[in-house]
C-alpha positions in Angstrom: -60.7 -30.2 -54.8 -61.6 -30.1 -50.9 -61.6 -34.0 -51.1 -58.3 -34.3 -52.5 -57.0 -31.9 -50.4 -57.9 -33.7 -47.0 -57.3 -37.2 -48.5 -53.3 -35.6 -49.1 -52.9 -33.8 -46.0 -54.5 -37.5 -44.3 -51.7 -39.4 -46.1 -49.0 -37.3 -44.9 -50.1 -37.7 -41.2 -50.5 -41.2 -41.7 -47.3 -41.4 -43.0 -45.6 -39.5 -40.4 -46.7 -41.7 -37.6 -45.2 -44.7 -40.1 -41.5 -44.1 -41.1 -40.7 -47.1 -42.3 -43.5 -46.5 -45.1 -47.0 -48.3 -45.8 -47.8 -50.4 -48.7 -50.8 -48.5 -51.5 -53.2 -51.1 -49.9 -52.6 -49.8 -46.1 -53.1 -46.3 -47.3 -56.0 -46.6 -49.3 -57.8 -48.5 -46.7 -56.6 -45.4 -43.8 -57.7 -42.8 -46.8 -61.0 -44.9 -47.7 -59.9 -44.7 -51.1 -59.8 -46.9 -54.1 -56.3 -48.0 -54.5 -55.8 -46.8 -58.0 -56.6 -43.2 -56.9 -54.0 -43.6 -54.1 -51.8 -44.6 -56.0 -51.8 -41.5 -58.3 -51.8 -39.4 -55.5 -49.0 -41.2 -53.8 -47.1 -40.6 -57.0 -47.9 -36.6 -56.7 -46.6 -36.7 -53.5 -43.1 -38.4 -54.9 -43.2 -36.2 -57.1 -42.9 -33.4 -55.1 -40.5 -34.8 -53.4 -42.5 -35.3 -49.8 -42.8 -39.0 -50.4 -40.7 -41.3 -51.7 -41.1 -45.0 -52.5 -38.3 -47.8 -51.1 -37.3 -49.7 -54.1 -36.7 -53.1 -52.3 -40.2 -53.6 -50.5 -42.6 -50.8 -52.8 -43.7 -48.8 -49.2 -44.3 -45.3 -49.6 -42.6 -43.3 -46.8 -42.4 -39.6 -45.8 -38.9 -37.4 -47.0 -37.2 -35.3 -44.8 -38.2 -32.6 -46.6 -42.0 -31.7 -44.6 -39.6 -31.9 -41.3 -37.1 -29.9 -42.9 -40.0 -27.2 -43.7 -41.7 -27.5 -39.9 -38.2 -27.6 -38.0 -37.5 -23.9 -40.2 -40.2 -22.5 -39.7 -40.8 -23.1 -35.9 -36.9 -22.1 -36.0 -38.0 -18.4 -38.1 -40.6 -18.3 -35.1 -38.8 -17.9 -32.4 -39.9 -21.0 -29.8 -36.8 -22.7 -29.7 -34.7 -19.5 -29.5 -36.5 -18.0 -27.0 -37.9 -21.0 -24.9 -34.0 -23.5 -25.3 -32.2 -21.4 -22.6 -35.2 -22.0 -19.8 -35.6 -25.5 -20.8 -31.7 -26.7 -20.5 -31.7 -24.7 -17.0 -34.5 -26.3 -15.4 -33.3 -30.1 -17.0 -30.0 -29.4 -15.8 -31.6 -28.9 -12.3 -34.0 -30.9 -12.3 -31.6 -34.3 -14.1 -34.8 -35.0 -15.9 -36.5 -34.6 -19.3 -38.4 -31.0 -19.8 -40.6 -30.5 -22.3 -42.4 -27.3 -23.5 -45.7 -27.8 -25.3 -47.5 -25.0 -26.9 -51.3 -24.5 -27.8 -52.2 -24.1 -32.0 -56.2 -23.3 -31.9 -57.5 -26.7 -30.2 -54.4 -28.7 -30.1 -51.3 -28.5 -27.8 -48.1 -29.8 -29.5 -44.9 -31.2 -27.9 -42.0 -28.4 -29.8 -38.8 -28.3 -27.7 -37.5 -30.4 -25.0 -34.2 -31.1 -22.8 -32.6 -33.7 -21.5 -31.4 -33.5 -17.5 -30.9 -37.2 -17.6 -27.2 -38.1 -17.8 -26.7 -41.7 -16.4 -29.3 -44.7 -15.8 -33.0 -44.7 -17.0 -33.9 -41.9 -19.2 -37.4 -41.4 -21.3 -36.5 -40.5 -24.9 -39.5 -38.6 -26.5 -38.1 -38.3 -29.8 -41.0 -40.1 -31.7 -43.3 -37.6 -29.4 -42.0 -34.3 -31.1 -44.0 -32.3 -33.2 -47.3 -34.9 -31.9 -50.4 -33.4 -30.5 -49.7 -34.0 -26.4 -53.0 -36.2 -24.8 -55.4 -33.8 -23.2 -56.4 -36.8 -21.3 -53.5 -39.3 -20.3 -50.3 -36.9 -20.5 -49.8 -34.1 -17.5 -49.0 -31.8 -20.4 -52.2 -32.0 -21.9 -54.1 -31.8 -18.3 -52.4 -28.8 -17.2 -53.0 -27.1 -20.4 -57.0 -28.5 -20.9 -57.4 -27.0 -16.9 -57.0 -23.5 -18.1 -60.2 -24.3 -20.9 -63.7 -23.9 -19.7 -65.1 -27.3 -18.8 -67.3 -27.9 -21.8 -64.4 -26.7 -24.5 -61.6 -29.3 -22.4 -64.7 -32.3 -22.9 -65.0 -31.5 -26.5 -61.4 -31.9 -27.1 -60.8 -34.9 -25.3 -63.5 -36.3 -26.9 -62.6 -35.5 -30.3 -59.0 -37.2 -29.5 -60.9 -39.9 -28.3 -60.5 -41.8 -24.8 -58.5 -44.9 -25.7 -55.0 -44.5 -23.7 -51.6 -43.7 -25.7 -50.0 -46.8 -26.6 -47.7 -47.8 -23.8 -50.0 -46.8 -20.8 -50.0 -49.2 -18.1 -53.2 -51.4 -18.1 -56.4 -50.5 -16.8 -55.9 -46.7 -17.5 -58.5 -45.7 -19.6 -60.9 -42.8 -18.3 -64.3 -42.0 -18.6 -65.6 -38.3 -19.2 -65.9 -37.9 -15.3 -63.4 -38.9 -14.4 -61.4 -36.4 -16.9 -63.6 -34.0 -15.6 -62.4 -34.6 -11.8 -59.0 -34.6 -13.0 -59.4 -31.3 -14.2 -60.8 -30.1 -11.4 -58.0 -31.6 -9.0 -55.5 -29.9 -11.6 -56.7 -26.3 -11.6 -57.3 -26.8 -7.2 -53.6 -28.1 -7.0 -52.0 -25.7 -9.4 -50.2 -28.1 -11.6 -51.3 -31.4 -13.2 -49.5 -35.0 -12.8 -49.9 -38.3 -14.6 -48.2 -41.5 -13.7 -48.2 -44.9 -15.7 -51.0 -43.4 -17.6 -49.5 -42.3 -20.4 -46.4 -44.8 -20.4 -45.8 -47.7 -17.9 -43.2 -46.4 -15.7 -43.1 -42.7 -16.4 -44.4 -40.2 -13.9 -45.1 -35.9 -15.2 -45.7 -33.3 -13.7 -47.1 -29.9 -16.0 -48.0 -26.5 -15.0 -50.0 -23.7 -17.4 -47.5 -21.3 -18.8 -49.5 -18.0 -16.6 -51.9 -16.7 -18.8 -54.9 -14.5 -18.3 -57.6 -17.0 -19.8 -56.1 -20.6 -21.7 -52.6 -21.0 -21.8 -51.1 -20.2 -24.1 -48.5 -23.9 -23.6 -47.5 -26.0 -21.1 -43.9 -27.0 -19.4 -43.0 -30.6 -17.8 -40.9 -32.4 -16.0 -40.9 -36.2 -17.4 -38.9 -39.1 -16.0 -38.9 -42.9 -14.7 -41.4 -43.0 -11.8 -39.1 -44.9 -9.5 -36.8 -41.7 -9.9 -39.7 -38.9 -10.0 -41.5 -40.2 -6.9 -44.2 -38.0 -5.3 -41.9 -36.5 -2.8 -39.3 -35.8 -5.9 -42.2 -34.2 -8.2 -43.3 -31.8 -5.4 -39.7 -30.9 -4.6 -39.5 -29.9 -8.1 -42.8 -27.6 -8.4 -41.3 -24.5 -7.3 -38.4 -24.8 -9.9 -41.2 -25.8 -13.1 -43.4 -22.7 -11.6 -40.7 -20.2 -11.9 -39.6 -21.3 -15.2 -43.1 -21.5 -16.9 -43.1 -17.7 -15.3 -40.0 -17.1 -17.3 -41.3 -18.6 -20.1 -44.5 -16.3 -20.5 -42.4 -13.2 -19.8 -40.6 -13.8 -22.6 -43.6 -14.9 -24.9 -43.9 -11.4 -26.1 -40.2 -12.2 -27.9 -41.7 -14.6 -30.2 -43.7 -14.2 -33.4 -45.8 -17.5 -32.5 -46.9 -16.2 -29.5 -47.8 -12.7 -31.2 -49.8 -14.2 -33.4 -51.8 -16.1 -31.3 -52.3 -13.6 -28.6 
């Protein structure tokens, strides 16, 4: 039963990082399955009505009915309610795209975001939401893996894996010491920042929401790095500081954070 559960929970993250659907074969071979039993458990999964099939090419693709089930229940939680307000201030200030991450055990996940961006270049992160942020590459996952002890930020990175997000400019891949320095410079410096690295052309900079101990999240500022120069990205420190401040005041409001606490 434990097999069959991992082998369906695997093909609905496959499948979410693949909407326009994968053929039995694809899946099978991410699943390392026959492609008989995939098959049958595709058709469960249709069944329930999580997958559904496209008649014209025979894929398999995710419903909208597991984001319909995530987006209510991070809505019954409280995130977005409480956290939406802060967010829209500091984009509107900032005229760039702020994002709040939040940790969930050994992961930190991209849930709510803003758009200061009005006019010109603007970084959409749309197919980002709901992902697991890069304790590595993104500034998000630094600042939050800074507030770890050294050997529990390692073990996470390396159970991500090293290999840069797809996107990142070439010649960005890091070794374990040098993740290690960058951790070191984060938590000296108070913030974390990440330019090219994660995409070609974007710059970020993160800070911890305050915590005593690991964060509980992380909030950034994310935009084109022609815009979000160095000189713009430490003009904006002060205003991401006070707002992850305002942020873990008001962590108390929300059931997620209770229950993590």
């Amino acid at each position: 039963m434990t097999a069959a559960i991992d082998r369906m929970l695997g093909v609905l993250d496959l499948l979410s990082q693949h909407p326009d659907g994968l053929s039995v074969q694809r899946v099978a071979a991410h699943i390392d399955a026959p492609p008989s039993a995939t098959h049958r458990l595709l058709n469960d999964l249709v069944r329930a009505d999580y997958v559904c099939q496209h008649p014209g090419t025979g894929t398999y693709a995710l419903t909208i009915r597991l984001a319909a089930l995530g987006l209510g229940w991070l809505g019954r939680t409280g995130v977005t309610d409480v956290a939406q307000p802060v967010l829209d201030r500091l984009a509107a200030a900032a005229g760039e795209l702020v994002r709040l991450s939040v940790a969930d055990g050994d992961r930190l996940v991209w849930v709510a975001f803003a758009q200061g961006a009005t006019a010109g270049l603007r970084y959409d992160p749309a197919r980002e939401q709901g992902a697991d942020a890069s304790l590595a590459y993104s500034a998000s996952g630094r600042a939050w893996a800074a507030t770890l002890d050294d050997d529990r930020a390692l073990a996470l990175v390396a159970k991500q894996g090293l290999a840069p997000p797809d996107g990142a400019a070439e010649g960005s891949r890091l070794g374990m010491d040098e993740v290690l320095a960058l951790l070191a410079r984060t938590r000296d410096l108070g913030h974390a920042e990440a330019v090219d690295c994660f995409l070609a052309g974007m710059a970020a900079i993160a800070v911890p929401l305050p915590a005593d101990g690991p964060a509980p999240g992380s909030l950034s500022i994310a935009g084109p790095a022609a815009r979000l120069t160095e000189a713009r990205r430490a003009a904006l420190l002060p205003a991401l500081h006070a707002a992850a401040a305002d942020l873990a005041g008001m962590i108390p409001a929300s059931g997620f954070f209770r229950g993590r606490s």
